[in-house]
C-alpha positions as a printed NumPy array, in Angstrom:
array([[101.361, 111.168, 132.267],
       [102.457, 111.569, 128.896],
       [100.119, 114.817, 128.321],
       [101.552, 116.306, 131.46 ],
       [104.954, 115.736, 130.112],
       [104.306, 118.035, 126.983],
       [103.193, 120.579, 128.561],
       [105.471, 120.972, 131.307],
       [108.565, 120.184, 128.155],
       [106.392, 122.348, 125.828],
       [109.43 , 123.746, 123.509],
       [110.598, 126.996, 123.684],
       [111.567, 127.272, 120.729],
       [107.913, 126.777, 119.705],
       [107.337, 130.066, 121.684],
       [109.792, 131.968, 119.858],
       [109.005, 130.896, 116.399],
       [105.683, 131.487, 117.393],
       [107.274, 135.649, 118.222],
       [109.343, 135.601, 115.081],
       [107.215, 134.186, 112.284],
       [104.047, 136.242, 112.86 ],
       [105.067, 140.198, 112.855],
       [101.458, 140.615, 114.884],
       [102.399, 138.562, 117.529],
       [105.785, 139.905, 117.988],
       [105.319, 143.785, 117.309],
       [104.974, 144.613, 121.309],
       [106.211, 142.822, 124.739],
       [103.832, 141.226, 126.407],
       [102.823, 143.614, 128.083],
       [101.961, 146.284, 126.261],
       [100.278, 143.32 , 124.429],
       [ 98.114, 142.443, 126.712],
       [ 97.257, 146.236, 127.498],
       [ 96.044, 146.271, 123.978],
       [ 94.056, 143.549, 124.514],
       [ 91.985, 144.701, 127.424],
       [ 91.517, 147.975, 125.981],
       [ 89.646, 146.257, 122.865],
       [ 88.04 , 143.664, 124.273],
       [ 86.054, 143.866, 128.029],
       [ 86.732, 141.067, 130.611],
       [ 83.626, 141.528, 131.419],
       [ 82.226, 141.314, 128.397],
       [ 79.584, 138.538, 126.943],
       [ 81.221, 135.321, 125.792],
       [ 79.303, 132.537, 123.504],
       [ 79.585, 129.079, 123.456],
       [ 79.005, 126.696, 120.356],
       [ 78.554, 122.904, 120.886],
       [ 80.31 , 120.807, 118.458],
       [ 78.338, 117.332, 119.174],
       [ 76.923, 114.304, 117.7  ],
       [ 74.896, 113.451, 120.841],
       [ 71.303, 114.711, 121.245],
       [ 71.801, 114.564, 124.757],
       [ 73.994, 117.185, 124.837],
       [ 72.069, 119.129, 122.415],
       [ 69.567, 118.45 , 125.284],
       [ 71.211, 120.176, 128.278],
       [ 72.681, 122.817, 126.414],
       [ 69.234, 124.051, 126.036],
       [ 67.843, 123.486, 129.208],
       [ 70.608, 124.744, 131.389],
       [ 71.023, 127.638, 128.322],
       [ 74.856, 127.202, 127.961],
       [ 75.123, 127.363, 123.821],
       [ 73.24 , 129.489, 121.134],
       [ 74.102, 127.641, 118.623],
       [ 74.842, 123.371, 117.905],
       [ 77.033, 122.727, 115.285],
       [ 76.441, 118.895, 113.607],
       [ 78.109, 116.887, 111.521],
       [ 77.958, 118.098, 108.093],
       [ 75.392, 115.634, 106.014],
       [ 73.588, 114.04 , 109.145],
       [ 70.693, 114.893, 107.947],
       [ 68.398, 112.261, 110.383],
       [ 70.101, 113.958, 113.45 ],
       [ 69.687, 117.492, 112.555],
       [ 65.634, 116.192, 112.487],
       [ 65.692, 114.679, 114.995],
       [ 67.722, 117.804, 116.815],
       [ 65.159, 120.529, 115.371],
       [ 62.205, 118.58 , 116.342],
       [ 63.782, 117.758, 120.18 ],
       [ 64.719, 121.406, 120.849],
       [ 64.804, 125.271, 119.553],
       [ 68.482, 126.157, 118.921],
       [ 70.346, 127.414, 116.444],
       [ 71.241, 124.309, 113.979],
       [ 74.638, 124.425, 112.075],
       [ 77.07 , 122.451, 110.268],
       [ 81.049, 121.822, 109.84 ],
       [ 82.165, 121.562, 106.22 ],
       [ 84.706, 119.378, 105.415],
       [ 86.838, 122.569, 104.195],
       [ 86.632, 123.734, 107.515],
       [ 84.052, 126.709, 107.328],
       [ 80.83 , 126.02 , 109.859],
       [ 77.313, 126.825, 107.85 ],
       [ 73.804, 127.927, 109.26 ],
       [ 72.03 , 124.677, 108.756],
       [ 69.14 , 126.402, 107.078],
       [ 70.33 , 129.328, 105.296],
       [ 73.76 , 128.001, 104.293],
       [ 75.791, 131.145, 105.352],
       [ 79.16 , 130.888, 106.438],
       [ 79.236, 131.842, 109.956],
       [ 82.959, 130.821, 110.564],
       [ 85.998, 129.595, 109.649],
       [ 88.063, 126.483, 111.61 ],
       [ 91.728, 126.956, 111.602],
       [ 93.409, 123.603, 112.39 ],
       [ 97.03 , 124.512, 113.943],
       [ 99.779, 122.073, 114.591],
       [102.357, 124.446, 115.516],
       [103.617, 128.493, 115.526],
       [103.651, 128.352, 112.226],
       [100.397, 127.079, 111.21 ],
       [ 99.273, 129.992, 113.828],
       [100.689, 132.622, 112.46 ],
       [ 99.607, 131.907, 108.971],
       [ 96.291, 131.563, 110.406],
       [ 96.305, 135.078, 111.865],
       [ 97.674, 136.374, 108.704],
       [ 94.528, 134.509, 106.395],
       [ 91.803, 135.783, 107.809],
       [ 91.468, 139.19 , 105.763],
       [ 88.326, 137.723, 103.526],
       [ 85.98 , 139.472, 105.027],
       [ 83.599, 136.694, 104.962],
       [ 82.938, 136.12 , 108.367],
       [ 82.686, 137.866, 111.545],
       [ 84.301, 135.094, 113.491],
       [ 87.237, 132.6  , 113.53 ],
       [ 87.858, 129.385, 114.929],
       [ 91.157, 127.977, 115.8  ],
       [ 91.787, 124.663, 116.866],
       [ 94.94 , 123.302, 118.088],
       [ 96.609, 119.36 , 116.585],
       [ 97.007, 118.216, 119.983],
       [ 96.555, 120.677, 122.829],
       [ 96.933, 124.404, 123.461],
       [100.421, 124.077, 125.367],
       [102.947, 124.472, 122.249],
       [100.647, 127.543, 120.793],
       [ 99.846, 129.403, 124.005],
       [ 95.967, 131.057, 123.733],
       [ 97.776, 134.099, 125.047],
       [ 99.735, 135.097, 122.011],
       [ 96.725, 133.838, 119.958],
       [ 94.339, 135.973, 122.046],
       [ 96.911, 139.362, 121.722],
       [ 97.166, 138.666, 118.136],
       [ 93.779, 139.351, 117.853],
       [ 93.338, 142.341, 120.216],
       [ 92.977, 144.772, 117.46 ],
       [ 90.899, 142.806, 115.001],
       [ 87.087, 143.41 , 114.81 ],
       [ 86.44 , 139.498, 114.759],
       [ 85.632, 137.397, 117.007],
       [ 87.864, 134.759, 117.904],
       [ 87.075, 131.267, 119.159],
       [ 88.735, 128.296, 120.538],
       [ 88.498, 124.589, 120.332],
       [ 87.833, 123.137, 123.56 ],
       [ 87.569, 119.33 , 124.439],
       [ 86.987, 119.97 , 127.716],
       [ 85.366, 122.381, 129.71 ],
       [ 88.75 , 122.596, 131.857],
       [ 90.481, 123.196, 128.706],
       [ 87.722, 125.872, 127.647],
       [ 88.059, 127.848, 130.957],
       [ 91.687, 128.317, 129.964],
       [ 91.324, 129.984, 126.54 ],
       [ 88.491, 132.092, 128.239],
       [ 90.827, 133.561, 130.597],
       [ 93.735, 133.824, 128.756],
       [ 95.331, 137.233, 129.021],
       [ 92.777, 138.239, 131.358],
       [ 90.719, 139.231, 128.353],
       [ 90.125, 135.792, 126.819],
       [ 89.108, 134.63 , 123.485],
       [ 85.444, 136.09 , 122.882],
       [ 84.017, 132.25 , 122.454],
       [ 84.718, 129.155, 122.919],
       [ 83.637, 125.272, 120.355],
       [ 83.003, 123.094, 122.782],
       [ 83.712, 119.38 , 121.368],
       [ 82.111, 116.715, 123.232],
       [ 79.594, 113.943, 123.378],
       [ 79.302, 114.116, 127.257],
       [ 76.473, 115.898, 128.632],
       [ 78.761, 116.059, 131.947],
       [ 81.28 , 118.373, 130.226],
       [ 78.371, 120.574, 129.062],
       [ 77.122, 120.894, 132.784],
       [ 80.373, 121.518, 133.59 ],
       [ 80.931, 124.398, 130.549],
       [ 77.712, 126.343, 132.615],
       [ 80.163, 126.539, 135.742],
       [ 82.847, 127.705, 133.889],
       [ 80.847, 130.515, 132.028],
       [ 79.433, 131.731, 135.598],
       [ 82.647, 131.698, 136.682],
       [ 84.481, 133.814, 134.288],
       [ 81.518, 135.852, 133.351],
       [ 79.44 , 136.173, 136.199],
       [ 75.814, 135.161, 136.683],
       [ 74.345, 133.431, 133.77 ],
       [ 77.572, 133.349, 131.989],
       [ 76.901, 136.392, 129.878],
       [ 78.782, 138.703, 131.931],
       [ 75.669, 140.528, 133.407],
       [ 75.898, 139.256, 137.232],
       [ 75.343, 142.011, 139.841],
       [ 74.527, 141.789, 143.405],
       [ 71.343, 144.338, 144.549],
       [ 72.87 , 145.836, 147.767],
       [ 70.695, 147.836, 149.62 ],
       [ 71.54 , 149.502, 153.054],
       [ 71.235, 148.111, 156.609],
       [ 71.399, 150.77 , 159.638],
       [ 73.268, 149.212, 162.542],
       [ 71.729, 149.137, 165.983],
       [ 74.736, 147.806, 168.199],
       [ 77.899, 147.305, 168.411],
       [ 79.722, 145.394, 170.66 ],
       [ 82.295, 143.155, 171.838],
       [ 81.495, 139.221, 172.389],
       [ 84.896, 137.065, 173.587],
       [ 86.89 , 135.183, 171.518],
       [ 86.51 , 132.857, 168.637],
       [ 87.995, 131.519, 165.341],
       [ 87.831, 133.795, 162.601],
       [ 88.742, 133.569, 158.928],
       [ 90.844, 135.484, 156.587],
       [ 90.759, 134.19 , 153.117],
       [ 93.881, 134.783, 150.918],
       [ 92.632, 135.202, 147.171],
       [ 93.923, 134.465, 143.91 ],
       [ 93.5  , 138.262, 142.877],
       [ 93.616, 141.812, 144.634],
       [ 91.01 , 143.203, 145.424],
       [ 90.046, 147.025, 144.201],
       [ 88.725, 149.848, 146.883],
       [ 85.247, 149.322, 147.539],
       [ 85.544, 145.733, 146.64 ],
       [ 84.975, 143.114, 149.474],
       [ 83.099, 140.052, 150.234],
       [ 79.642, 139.105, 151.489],
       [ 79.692, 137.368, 154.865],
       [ 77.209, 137.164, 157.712],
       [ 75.792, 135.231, 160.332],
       [ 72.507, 134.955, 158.028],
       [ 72.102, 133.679, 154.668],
       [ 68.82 , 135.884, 154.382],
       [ 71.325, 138.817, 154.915],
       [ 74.911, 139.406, 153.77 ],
       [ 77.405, 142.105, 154.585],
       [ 80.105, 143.644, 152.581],
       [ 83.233, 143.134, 154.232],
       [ 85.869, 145.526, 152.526],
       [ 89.404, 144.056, 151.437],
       [ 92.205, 144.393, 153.883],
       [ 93.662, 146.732, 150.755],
       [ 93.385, 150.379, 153.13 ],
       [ 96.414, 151.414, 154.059],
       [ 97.235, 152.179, 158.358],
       [ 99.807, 153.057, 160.504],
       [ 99.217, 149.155, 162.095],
       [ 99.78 , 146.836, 159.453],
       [100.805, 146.888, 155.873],
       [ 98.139, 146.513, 153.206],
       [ 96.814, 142.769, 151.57 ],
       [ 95.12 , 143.511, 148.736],
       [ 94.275, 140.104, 148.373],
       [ 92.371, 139.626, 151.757],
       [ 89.78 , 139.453, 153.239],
       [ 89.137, 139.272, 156.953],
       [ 85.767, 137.197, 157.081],
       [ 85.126, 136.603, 160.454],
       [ 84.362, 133.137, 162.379],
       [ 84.697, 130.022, 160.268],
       [ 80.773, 129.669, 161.033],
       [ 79.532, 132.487, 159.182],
       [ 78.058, 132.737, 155.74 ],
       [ 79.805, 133.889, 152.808],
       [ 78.419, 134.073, 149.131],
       [ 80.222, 132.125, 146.249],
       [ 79.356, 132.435, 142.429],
       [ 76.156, 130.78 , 141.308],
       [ 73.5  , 132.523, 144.387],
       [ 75.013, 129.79 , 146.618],
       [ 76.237, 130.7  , 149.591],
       [ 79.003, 128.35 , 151.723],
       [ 80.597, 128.417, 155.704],
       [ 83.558, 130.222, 155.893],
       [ 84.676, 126.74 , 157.092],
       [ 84.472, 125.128, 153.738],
       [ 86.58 , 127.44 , 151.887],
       [ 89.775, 125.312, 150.874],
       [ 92.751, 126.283, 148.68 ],
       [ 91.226, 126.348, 145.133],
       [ 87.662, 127.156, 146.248],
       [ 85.889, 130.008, 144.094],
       [ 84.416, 132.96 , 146.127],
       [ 82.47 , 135.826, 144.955],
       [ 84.081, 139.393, 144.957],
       [ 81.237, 142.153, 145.03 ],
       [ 82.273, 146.07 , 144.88 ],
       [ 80.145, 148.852, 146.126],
       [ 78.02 , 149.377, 142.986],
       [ 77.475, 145.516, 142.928],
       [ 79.162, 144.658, 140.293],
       [ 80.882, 140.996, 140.638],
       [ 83.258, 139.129, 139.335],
       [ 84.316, 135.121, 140.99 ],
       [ 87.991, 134.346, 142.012],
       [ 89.882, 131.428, 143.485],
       [ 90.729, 131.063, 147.283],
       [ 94.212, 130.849, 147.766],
       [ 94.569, 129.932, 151.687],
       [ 92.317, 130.422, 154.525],
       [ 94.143, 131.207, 157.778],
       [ 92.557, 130.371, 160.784],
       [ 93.293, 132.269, 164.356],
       [ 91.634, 132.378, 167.355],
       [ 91.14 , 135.88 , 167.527],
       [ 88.72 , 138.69 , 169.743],
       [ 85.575, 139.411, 167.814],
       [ 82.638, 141.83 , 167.582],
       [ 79.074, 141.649, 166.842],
       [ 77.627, 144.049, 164.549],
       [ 73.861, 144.255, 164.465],
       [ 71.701, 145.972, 161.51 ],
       [ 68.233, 146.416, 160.631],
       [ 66.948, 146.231, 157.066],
       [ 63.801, 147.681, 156.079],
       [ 62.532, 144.175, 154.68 ],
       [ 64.845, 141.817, 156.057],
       [ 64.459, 143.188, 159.478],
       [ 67.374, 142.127, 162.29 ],
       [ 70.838, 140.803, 160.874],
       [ 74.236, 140.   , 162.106],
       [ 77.948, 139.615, 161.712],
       [ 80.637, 138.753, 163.972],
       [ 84.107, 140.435, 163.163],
       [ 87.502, 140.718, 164.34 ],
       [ 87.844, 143.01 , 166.533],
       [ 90.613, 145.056, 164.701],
       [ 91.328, 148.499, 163.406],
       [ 91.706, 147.184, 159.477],
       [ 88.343, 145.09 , 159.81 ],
       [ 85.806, 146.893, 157.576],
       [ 82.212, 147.128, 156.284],
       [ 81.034, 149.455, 153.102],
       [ 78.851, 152.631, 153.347],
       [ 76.712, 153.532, 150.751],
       [ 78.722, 155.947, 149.859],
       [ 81.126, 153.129, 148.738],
       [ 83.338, 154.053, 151.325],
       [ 84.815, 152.03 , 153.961],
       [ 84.232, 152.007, 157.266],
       [ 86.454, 150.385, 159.847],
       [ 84.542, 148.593, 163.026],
       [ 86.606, 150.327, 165.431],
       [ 84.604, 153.711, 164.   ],
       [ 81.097, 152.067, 163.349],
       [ 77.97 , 153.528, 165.62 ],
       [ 74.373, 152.799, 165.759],
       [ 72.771, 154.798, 163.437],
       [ 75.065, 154.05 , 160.433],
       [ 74.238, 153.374, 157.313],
       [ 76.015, 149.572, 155.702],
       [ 75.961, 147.812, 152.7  ],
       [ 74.296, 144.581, 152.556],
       [ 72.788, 141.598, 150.292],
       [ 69.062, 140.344, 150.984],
       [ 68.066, 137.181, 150.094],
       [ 64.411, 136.439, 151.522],
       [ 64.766, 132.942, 150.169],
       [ 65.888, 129.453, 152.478],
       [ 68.806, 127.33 , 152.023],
       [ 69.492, 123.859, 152.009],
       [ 73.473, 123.089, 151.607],
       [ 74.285, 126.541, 150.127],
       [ 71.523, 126.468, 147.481],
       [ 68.469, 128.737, 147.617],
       [ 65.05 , 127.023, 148.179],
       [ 61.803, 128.235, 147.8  ],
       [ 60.488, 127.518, 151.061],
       [ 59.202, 129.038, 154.408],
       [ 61.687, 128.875, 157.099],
       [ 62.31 , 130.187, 160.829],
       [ 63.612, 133.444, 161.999],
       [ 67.519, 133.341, 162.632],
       [ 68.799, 134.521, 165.755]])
């Protein structure tokens, strides 16, 4: 309770000495600020993750689940940065006590930790790093990151060529700075002794960067050619609201079979029916499949308020977002059939509606209402089975 009290009282006069003290956090609005910031720094881009621990079994699963490059020790623990070299191969370094963190074999200064209690202590941390003698800088807030918001911290550095990192002491807390102004800080020091918040910092690196958390997911689509259309009754279909708006081409993949996955196009074309919502997606029946970060795929039906989905454009690029509501109608659907040269017959059931829509190759979209056998549709093929959304490695029965 008394956390969330300071941040939801979190001073405002904090913010604006934060504005007035530092002439680099105060020399644009926000948003030209924050243009600044994604034209130097990609969203997309790779992040890295340091583990600030004094527990080999962190050490541990940040190897084996390849979340950190680099383990940072207490400085003088000599026994446990043995016993750490000896257990696994990552990079070994240490925290001075005047706050610079040194490779562990060849004593270089790789960074420099900036403790800040307030605006003020931020700004004169933004204005001290001119030495020159490292390519990265650490800041790392008294308390929490609510009275020195990453955002200004994060726009501050949007023109500077290093890299700036966060404390986090949580992998909740981390997933904030890594998002912060959409761009994020480029890194994040991950403080713990709990191998549960390191499992946890893996989810949160998929999630903002995609794949194996080094911005590089992509989806392989490959084409389908449909065989039928037609029209099948009635039945409770899906649209899921997101937590972002979607860009043309961009969609989701749903289908009846995990093994294949279509992409359904955003509900962000403009008709003479309906307005646009850029920020839908009209899935189909609450039984299909859809695909979610991490190469799991869930129901339609499990998608809740807060769940993360995966958002796939036409060239396969993908990026994860949060669901924001899922409104369930009973509504009159359609089944689309396809063939795929290697995952031979799929299917997906649709509404029946003009502003329902699948994705050529072309990358353009294709309502159902125009759709005839013989075209050409995006999908995802996954030869692999599935047990509770997760890919197995296993022989399994035709769907039908």
């Amino acid at each position: 309770m008394r956390r969330r009290h300071r941040i939801r009282d979190a001073p405002r006069a904090a913010h604006a000495a934060m504005r007035a003290v530092a002439p680099a956090l105060h020399a644009a609005p926000a948003r030209r600020r924050a243009s600044r910031a994604r034209a130097v720094r990609d969203a997309s881009r790779a992040r890295t993750v340091w583990i600030e621990t004094a527990s080999v079994d962190c050490v541990t699963a940040a190897t084996e689940l390849d979340v950190s490059s680099r383990v940072i020790l207490p400085e003088g623990d000599s026994e446990l940065a043995s016993r750490v070299s000896r257990a696994v191969a990552i990079d070994v370094a240490f925290r001075a006590t005047d706050g610079s963190v040194r490779d562990a074999v060849s004593g270089a200064r790789l960074a420099r930790v900036w403790t800040v209690a307030n605006p003020e202590d931020a700004a004169r941390a933004v204005a001290g790093v001119s030495d020159g003698e490292t390519s990265a800088v650490v800041m790392e807030a008294l308390e929490d990151w609510s009275v020195i918001p990453a955002e200004n911290l994060v726009a501050a550095f949007a023109g500077s060529a290093r890299e700036l990192y966060a404390v986090a002491r949580d992998a909740v807390e981390a997933r904030v700075m890594l998002e912060a102004l959409e761009v994020g800080v480029d890194g994040v020091l991950l403080r713990t002794d709990d191998p549960g918040e390191v499992r946890a910092m893996k989810e949160v690196m998929r999630a903002v960067c995609g794949g194996d958390g080094r911005g590089s997911e992509r989806v392989e689509l490959s084409s389908a050619r449909v065989t039928a259309i037609r029209r099948v009754g009635t039945g409770d279909r899906a649209a899921v609201d997101c937590a972002t708006n979607f860009e043309p081409g961009e969609g989701m993949l749903v289908g009846s079979f995990a093994s294949g996955l279509f992409l359904v196009h955003a509900e962000n074309i403009e008709c003479g029916y309906v307005n646009s919502r850029p920020f839908r997606v009209n899935a189909g029946p609450t039984a299909s499949y859809c695909k979610v970060p991490g190469g799991r795929t869930k129901y339609l039906s499990e998608l809740r308020a807060g769940s993360e989905i995966l958002v796939v454009g036409a060239d396969g690029r993908a990026r994860s977002t949060n669901v924001a509501r899922v409104k369930i109608e009973r509504r009159s659907l359609i089944l689309v059939e396809a063939e795929h040269p290697s995952a031979g017959s799929l299917a997906l059931l649709l509404q029946n509606a003009e502003t329902c829509r699948l994705v050529r190759p072309s990358g353009e979209p294709a309502s159902v209402s125009e759709l005839a056998p013989g075209d050409d549709v995006l999908v995802a093929v996954d030869a692999r089975a599935r047990h509770t959304g997760t890919a197995v490695d296993e022989a399994f029965w035709t769907e039908r």
